[in-house]
mmCIF file of the protein (N, C-alpha, C, O) and its ligand, coordinates in Angstrom:
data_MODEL
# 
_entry.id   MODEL 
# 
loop_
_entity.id 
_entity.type 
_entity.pdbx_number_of_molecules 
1 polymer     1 
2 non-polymer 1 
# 
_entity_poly.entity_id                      1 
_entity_poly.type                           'polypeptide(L)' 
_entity_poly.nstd_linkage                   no 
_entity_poly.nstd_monomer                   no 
_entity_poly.pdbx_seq_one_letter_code       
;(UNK)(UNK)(UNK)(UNK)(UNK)(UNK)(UNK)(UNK)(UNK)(UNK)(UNK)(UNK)(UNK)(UNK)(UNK)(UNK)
(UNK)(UNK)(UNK)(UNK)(UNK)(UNK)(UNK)(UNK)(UNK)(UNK)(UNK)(UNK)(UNK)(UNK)(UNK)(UNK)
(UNK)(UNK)(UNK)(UNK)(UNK)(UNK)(UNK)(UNK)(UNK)(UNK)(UNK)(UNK)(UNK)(UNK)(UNK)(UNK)
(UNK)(UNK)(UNK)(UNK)(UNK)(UNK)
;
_entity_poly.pdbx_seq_one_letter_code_can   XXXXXXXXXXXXXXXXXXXXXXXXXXXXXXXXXXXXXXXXXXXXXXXXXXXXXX 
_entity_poly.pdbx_strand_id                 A 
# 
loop_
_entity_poly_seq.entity_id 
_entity_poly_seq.num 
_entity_poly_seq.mon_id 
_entity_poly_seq.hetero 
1 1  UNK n 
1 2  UNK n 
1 3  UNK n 
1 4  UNK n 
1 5  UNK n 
1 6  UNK n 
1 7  UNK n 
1 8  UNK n 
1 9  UNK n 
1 10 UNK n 
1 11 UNK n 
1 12 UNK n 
1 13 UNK n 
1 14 UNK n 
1 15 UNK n 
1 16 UNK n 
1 17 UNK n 
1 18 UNK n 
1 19 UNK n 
1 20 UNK n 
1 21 UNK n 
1 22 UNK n 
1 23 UNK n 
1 24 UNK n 
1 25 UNK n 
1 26 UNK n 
1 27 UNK n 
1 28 UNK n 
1 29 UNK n 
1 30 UNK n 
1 31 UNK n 
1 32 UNK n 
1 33 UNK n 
1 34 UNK n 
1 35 UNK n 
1 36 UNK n 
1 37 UNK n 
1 38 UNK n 
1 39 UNK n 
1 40 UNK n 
1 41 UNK n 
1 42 UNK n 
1 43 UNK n 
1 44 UNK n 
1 45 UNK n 
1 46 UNK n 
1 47 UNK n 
1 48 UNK n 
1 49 UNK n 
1 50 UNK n 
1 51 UNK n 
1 52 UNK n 
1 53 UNK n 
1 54 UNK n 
# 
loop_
_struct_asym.id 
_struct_asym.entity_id 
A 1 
B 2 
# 
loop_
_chem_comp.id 
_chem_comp.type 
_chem_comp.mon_nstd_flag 
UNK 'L-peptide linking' . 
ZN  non-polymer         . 
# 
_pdbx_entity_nonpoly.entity_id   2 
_pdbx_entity_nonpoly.name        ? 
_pdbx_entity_nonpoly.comp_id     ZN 
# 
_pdbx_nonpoly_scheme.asym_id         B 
_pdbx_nonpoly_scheme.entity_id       2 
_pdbx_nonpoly_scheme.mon_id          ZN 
_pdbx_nonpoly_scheme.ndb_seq_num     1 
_pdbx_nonpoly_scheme.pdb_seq_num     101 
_pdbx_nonpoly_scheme.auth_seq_num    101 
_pdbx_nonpoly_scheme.pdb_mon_id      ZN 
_pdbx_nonpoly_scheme.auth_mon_id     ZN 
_pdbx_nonpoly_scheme.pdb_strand_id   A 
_pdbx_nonpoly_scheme.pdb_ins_code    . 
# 
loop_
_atom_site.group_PDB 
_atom_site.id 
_atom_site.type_symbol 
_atom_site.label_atom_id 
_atom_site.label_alt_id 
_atom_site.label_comp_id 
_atom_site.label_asym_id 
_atom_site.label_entity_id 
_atom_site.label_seq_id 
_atom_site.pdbx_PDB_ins_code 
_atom_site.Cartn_x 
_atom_site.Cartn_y 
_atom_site.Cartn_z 
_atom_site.occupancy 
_atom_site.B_iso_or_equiv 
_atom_site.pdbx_formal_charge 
_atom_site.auth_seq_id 
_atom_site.auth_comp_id 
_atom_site.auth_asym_id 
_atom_site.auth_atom_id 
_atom_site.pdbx_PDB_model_num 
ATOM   1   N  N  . UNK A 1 1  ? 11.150 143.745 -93.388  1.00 0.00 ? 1   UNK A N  1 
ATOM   2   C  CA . UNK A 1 1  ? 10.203 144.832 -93.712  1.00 0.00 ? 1   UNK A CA 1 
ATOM   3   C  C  . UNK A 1 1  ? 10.469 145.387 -95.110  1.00 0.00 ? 1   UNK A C  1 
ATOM   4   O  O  . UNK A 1 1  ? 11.606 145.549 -95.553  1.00 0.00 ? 1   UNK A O  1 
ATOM   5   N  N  . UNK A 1 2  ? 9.351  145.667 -95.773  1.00 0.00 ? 2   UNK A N  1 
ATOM   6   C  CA . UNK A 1 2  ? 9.550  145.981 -96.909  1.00 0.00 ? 2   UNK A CA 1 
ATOM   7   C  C  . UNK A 1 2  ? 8.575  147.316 -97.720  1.00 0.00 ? 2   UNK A C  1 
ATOM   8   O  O  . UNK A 1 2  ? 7.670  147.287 -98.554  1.00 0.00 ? 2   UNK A O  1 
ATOM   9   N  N  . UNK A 1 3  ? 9.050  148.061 -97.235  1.00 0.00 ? 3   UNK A N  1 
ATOM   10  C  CA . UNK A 1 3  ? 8.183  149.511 -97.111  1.00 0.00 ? 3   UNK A CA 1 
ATOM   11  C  C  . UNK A 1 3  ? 8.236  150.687 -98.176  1.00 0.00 ? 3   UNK A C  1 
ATOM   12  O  O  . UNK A 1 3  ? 9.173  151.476 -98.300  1.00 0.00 ? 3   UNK A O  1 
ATOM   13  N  N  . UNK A 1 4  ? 7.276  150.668 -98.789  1.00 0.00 ? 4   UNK A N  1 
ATOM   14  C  CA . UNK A 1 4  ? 7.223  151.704 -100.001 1.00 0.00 ? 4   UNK A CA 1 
ATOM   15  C  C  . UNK A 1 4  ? 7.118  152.599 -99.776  1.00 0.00 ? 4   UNK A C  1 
ATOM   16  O  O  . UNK A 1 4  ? 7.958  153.345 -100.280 1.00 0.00 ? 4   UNK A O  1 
ATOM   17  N  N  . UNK A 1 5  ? 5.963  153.306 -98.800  1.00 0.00 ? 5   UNK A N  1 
ATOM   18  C  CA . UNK A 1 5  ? 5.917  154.819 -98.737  1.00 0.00 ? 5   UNK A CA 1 
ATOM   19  C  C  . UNK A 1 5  ? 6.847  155.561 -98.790  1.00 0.00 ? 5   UNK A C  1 
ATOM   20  O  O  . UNK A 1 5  ? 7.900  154.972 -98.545  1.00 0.00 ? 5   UNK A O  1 
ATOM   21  N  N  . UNK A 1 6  ? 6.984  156.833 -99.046  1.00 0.00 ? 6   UNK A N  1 
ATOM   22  C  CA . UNK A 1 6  ? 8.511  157.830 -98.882  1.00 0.00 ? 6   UNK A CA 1 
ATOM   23  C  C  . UNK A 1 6  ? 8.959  157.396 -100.186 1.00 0.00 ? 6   UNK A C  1 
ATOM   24  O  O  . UNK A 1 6  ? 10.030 157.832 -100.609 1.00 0.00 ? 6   UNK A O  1 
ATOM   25  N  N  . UNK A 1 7  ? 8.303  156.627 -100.842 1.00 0.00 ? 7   UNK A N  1 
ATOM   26  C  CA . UNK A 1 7  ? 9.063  156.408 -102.416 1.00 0.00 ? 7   UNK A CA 1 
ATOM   27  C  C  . UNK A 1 7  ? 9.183  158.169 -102.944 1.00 0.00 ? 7   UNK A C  1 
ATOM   28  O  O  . UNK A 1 7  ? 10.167 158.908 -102.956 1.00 0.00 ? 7   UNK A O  1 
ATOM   29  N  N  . UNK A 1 8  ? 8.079  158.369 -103.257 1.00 0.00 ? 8   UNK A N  1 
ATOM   30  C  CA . UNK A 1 8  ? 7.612  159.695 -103.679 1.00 0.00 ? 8   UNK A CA 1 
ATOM   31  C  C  . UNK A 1 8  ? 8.803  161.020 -103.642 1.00 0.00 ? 8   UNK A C  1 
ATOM   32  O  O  . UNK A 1 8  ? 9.364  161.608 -104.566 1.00 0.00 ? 8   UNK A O  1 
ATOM   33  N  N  . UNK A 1 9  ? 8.896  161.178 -102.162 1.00 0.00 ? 9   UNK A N  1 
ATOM   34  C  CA . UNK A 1 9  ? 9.520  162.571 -101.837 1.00 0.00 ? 9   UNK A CA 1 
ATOM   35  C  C  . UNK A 1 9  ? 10.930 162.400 -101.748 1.00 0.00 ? 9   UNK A C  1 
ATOM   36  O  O  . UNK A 1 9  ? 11.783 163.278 -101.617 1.00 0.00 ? 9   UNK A O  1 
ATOM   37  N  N  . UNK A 1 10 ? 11.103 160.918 -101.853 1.00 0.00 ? 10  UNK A N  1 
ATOM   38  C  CA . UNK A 1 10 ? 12.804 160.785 -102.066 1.00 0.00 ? 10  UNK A CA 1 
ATOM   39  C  C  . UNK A 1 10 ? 13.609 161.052 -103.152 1.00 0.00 ? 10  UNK A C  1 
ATOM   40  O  O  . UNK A 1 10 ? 14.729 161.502 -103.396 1.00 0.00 ? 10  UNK A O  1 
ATOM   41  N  N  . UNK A 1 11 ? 12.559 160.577 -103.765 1.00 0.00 ? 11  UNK A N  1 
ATOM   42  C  CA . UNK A 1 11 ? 12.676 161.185 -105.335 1.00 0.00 ? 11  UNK A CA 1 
ATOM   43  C  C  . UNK A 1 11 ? 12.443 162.500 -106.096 1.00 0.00 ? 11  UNK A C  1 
ATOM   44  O  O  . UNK A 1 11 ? 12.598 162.767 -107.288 1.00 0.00 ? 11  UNK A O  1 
ATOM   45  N  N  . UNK A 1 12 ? 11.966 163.347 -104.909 1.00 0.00 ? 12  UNK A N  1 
ATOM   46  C  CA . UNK A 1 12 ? 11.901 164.714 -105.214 1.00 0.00 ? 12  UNK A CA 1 
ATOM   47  C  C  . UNK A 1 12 ? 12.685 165.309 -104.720 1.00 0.00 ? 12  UNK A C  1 
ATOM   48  O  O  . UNK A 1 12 ? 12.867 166.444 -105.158 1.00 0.00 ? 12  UNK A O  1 
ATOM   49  N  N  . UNK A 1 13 ? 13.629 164.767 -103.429 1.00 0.00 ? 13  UNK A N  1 
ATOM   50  C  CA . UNK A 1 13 ? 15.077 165.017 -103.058 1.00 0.00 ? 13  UNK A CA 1 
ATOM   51  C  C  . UNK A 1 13 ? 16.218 165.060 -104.090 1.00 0.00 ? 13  UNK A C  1 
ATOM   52  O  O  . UNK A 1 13 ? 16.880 166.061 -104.363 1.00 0.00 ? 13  UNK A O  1 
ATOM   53  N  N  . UNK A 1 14 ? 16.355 163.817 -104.630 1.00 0.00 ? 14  UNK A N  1 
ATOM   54  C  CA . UNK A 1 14 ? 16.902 163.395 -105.441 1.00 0.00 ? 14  UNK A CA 1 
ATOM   55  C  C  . UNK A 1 14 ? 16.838 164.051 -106.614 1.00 0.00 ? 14  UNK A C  1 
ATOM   56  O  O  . UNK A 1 14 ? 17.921 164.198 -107.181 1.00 0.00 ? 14  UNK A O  1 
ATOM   57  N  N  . UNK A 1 15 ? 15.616 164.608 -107.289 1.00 0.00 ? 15  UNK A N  1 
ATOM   58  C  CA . UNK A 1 15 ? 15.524 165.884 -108.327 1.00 0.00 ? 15  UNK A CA 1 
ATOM   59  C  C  . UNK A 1 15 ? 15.858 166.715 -108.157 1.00 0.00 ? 15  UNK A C  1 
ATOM   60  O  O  . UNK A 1 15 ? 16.221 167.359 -109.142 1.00 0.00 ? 15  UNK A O  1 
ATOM   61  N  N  . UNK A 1 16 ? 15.970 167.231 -107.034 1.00 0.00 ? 16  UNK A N  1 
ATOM   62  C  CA . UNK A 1 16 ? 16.742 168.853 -106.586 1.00 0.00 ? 16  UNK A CA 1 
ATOM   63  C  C  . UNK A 1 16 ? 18.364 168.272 -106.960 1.00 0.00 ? 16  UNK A C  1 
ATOM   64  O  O  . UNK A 1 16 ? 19.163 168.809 -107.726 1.00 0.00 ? 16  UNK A O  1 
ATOM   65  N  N  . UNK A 1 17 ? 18.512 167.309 -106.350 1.00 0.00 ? 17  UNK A N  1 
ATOM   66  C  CA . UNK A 1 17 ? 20.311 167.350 -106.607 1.00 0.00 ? 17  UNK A CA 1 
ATOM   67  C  C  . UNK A 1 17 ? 21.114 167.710 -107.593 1.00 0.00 ? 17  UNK A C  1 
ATOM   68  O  O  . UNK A 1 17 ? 22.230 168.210 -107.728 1.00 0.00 ? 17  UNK A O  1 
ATOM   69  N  N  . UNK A 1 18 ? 19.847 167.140 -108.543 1.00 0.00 ? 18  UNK A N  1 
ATOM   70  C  CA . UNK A 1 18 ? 20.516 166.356 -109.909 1.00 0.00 ? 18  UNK A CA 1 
ATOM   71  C  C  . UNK A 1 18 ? 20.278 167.868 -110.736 1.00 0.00 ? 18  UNK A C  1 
ATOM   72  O  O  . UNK A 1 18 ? 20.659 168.097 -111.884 1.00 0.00 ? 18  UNK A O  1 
ATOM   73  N  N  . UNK A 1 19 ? 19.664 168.670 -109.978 1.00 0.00 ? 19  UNK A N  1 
ATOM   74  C  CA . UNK A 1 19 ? 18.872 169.942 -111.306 1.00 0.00 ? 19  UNK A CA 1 
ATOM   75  C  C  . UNK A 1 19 ? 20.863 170.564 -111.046 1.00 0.00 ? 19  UNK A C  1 
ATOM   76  O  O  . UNK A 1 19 ? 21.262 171.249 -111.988 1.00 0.00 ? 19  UNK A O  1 
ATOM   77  N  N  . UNK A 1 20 ? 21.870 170.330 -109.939 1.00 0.00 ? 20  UNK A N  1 
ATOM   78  C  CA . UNK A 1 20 ? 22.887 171.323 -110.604 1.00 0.00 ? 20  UNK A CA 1 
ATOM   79  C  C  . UNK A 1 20 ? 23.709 171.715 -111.832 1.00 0.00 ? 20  UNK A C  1 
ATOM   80  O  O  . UNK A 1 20 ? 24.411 170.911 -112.444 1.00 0.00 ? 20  UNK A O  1 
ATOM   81  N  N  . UNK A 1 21 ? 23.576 172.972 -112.142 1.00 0.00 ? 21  UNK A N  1 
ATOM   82  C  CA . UNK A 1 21 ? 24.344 173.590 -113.368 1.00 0.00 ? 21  UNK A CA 1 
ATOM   83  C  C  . UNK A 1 21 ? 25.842 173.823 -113.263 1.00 0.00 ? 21  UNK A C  1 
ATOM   84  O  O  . UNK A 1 21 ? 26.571 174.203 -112.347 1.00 0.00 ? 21  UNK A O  1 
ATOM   85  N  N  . UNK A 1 22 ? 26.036 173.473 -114.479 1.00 0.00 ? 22  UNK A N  1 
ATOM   86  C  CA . UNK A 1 22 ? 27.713 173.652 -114.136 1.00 0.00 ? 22  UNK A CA 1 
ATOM   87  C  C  . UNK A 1 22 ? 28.145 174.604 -114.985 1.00 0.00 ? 22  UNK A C  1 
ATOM   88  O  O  . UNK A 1 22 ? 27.679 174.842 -116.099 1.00 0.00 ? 22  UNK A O  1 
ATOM   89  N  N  . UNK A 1 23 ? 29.653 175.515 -114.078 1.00 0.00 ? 23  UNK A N  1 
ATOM   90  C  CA . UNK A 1 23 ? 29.624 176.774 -114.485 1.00 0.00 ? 23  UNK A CA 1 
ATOM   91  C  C  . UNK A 1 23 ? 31.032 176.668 -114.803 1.00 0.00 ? 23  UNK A C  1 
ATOM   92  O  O  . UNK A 1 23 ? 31.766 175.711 -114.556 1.00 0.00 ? 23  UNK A O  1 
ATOM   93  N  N  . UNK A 1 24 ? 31.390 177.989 -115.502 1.00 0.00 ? 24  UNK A N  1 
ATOM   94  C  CA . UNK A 1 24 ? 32.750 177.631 -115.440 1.00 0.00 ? 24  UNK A CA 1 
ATOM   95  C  C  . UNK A 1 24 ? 33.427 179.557 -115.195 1.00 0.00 ? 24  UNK A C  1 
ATOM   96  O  O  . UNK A 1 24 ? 33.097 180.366 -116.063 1.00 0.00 ? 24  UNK A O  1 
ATOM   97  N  N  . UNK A 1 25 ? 34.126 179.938 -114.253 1.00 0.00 ? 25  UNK A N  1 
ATOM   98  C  CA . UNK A 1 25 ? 34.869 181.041 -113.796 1.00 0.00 ? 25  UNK A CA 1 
ATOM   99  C  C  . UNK A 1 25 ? 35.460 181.671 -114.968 1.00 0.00 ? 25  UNK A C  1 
ATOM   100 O  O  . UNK A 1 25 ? 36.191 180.935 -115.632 1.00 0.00 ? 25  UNK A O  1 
ATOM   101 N  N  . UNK A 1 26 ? 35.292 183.000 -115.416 1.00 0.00 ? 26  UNK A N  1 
ATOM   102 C  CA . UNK A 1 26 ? 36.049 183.753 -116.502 1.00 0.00 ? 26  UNK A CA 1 
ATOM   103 C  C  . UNK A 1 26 ? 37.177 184.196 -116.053 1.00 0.00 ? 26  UNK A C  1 
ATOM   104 O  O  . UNK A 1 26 ? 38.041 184.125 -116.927 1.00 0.00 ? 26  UNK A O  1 
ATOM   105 N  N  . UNK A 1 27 ? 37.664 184.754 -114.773 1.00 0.00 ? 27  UNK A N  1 
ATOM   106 C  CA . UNK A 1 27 ? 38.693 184.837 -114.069 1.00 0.00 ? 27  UNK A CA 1 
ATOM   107 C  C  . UNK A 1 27 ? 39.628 183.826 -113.787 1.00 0.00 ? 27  UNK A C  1 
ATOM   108 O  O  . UNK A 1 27 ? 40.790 183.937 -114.178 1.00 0.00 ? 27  UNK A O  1 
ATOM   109 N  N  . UNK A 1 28 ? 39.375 183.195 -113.373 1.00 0.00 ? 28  UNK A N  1 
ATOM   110 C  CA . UNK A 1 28 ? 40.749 181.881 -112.965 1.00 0.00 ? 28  UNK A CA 1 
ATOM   111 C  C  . UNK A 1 28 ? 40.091 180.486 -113.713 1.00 0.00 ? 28  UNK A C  1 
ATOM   112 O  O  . UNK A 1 28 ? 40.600 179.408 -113.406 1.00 0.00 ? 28  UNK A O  1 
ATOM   113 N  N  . UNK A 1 29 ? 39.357 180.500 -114.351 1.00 0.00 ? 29  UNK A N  1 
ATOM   114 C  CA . UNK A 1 29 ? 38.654 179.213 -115.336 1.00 0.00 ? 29  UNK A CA 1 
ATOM   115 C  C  . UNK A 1 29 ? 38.384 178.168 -114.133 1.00 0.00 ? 29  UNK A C  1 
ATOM   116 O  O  . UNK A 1 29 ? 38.407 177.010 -114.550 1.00 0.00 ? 29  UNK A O  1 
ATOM   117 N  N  . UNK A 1 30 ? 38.121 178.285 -112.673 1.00 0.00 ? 30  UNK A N  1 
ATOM   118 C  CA . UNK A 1 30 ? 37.701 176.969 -112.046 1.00 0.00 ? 30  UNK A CA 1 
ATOM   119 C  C  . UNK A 1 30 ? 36.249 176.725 -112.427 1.00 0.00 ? 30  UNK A C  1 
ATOM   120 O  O  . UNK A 1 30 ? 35.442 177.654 -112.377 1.00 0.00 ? 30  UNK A O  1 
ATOM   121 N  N  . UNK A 1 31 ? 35.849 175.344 -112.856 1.00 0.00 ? 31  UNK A N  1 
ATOM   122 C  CA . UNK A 1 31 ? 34.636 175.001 -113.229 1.00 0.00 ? 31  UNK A CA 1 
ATOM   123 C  C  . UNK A 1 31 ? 33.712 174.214 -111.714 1.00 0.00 ? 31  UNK A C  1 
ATOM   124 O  O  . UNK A 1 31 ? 34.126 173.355 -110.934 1.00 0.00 ? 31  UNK A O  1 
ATOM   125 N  N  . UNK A 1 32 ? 32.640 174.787 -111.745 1.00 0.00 ? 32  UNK A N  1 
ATOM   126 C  CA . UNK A 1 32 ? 32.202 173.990 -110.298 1.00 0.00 ? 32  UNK A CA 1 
ATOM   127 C  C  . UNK A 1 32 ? 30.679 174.062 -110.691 1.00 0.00 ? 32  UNK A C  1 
ATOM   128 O  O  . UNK A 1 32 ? 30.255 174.721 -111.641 1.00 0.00 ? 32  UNK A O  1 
ATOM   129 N  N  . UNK A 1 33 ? 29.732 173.126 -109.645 1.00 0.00 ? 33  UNK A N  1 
ATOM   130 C  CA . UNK A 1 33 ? 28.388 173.409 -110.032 1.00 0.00 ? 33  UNK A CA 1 
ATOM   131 C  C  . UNK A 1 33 ? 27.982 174.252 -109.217 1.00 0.00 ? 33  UNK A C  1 
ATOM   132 O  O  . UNK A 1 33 ? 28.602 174.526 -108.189 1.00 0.00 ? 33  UNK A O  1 
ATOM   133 N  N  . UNK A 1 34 ? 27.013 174.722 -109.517 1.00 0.00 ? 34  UNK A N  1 
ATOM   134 C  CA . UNK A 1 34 ? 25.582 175.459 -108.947 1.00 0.00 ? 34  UNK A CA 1 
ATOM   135 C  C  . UNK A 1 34 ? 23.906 175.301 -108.315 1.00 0.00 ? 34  UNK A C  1 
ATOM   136 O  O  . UNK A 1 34 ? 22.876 175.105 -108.962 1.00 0.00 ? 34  UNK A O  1 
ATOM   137 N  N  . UNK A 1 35 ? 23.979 175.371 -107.696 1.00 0.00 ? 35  UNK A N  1 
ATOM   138 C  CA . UNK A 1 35 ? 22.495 174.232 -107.058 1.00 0.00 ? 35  UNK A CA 1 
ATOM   139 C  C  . UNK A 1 35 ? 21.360 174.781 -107.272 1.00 0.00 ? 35  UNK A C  1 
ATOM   140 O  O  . UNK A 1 35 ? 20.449 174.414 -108.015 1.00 0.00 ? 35  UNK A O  1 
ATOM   141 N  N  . UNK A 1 36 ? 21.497 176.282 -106.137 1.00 0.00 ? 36  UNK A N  1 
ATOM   142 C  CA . UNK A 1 36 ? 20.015 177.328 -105.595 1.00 0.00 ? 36  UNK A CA 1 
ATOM   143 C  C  . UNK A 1 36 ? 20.455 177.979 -106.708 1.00 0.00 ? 36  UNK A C  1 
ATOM   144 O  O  . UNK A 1 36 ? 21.498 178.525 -107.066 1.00 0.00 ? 36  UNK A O  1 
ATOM   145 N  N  . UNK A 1 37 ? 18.772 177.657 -107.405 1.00 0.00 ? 37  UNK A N  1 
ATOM   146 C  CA . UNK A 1 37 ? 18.367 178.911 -108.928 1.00 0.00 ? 37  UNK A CA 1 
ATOM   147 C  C  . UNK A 1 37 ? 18.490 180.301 -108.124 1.00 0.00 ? 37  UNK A C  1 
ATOM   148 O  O  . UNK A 1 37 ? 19.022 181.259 -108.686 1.00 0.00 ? 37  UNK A O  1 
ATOM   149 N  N  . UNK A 1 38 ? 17.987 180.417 -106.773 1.00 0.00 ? 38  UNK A N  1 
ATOM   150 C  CA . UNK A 1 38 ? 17.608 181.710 -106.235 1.00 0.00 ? 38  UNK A CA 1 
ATOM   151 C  C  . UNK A 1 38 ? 18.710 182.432 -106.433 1.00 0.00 ? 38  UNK A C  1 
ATOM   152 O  O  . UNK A 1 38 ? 18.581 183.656 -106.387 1.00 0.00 ? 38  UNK A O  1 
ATOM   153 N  N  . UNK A 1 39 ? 19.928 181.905 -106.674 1.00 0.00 ? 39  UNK A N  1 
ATOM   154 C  CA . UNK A 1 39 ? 21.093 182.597 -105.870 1.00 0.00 ? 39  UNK A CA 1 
ATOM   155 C  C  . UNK A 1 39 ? 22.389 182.834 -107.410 1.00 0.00 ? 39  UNK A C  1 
ATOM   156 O  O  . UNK A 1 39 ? 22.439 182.115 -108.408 1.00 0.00 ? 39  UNK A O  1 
ATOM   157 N  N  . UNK A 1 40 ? 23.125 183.848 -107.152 1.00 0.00 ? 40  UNK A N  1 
ATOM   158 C  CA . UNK A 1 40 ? 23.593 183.978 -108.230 1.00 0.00 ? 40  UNK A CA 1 
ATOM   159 C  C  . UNK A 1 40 ? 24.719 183.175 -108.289 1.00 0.00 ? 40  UNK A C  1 
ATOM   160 O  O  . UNK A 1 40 ? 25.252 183.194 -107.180 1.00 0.00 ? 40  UNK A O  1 
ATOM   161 N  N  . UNK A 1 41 ? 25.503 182.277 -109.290 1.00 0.00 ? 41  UNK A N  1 
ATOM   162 C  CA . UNK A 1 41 ? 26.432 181.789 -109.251 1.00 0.00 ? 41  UNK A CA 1 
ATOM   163 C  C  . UNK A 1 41 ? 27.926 182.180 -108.856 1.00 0.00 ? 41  UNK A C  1 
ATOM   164 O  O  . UNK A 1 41 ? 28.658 182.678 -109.711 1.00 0.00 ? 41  UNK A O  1 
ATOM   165 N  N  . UNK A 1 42 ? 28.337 181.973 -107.670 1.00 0.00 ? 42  UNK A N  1 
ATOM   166 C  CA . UNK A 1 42 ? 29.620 182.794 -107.658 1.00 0.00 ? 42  UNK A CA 1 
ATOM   167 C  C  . UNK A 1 42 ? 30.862 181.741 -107.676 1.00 0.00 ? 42  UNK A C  1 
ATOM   168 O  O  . UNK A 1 42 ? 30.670 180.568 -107.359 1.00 0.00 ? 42  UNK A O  1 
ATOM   169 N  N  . UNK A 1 43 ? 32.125 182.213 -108.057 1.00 0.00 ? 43  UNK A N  1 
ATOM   170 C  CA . UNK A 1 43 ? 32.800 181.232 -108.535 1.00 0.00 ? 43  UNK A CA 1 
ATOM   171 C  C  . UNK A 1 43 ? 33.531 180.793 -106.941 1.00 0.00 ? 43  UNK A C  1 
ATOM   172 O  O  . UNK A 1 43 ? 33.839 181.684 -106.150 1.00 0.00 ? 43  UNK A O  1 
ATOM   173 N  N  . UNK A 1 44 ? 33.746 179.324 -106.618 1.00 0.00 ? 44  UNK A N  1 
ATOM   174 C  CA . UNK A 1 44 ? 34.261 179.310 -105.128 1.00 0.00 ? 44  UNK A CA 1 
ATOM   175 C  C  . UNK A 1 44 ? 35.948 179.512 -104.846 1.00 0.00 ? 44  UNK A C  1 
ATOM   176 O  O  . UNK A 1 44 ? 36.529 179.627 -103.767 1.00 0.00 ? 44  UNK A O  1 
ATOM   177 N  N  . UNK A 1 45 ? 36.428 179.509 -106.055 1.00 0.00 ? 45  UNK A N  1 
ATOM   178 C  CA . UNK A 1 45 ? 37.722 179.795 -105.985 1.00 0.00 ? 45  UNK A CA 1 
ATOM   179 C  C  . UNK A 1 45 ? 38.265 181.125 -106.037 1.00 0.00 ? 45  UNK A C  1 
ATOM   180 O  O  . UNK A 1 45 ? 39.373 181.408 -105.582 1.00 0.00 ? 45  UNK A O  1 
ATOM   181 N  N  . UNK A 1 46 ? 37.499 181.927 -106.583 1.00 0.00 ? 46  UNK A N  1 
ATOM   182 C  CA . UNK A 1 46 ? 37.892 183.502 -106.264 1.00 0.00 ? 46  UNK A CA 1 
ATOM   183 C  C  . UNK A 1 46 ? 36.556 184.232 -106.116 1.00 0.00 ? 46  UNK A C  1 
ATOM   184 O  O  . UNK A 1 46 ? 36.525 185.265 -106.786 1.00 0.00 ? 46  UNK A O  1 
ATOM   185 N  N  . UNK A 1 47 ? 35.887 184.077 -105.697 1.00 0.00 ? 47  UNK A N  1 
ATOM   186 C  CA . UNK A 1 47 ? 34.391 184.735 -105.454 1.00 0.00 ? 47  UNK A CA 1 
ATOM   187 C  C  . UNK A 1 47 ? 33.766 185.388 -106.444 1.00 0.00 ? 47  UNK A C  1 
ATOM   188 O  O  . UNK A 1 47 ? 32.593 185.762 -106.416 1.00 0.00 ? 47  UNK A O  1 
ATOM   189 N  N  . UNK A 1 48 ? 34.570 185.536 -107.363 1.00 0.00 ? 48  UNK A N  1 
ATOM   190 C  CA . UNK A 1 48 ? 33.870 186.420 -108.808 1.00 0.00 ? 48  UNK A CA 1 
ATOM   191 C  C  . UNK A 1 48 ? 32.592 185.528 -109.520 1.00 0.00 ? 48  UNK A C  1 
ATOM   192 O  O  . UNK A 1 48 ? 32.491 184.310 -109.670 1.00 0.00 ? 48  UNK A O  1 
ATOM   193 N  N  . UNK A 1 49 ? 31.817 186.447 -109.833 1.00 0.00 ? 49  UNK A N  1 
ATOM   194 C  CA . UNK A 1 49 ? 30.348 186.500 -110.523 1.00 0.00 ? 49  UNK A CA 1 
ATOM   195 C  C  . UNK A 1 49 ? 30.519 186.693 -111.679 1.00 0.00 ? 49  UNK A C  1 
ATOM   196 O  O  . UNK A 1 49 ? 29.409 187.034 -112.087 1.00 0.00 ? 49  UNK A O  1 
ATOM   197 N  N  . UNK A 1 50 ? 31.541 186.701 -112.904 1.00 0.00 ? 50  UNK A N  1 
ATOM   198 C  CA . UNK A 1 50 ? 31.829 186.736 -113.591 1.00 0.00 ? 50  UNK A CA 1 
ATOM   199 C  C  . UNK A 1 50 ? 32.331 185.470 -114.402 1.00 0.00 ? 50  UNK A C  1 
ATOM   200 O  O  . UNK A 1 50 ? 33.332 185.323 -115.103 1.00 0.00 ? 50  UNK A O  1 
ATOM   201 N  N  . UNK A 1 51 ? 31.033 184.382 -113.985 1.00 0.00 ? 51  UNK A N  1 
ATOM   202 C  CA . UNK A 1 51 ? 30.687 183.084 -114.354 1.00 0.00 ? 51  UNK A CA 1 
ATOM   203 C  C  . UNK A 1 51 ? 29.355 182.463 -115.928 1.00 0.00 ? 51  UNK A C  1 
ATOM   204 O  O  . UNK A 1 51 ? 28.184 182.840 -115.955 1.00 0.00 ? 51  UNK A O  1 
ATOM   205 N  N  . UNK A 1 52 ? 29.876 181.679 -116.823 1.00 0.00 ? 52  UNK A N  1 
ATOM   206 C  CA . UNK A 1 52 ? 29.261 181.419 -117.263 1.00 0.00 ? 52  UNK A CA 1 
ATOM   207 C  C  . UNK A 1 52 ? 28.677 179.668 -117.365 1.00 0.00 ? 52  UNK A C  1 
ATOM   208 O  O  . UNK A 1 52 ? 29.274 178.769 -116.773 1.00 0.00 ? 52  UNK A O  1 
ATOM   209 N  N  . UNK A 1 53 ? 27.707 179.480 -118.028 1.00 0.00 ? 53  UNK A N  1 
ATOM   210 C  CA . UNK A 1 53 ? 27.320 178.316 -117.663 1.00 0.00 ? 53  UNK A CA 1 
ATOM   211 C  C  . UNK A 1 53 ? 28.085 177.254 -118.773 1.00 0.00 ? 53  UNK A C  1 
ATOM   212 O  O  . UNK A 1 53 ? 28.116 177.537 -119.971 1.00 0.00 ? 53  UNK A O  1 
ATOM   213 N  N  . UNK A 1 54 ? 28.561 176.278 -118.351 1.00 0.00 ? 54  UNK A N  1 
ATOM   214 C  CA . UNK A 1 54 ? 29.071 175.677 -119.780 1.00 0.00 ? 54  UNK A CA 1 
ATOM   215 C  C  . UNK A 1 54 ? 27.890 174.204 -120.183 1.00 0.00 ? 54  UNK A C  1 
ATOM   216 O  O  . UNK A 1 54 ? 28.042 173.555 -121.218 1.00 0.00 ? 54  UNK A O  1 
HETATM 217 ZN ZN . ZN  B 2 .  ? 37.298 182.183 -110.248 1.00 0.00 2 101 ZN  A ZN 1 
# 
């Protein structure tokens, strides 16, 4: 079987992944990415918001 449909939205899966930003912690310098625009970047190693984007 050799099936194309679902080409489309897999690839719009695949665009969400790829949109993460990478940040880097002003407090303890851990660098990690960021996914949801909605949401504010918080750093996962010490929870501080006191993150910039590098
Ligand atoms: Zn941190």
């Amino acid at each position: 079987m050799c099936t194309v449909g679902g080409g489309p939205s897999g690839d719009l899966d695949f665009d969400d992944r790829v949109k993460a930003r990478k940040f880097r912690c002003n407090d303890c310098e851990e660098e990690f990415s960021h996914i949801n625009p909605d949401k504010k970047p918080i750093c996962p190693n010490c929870d501080s918001d006191n993150v910039k984007e590098t």
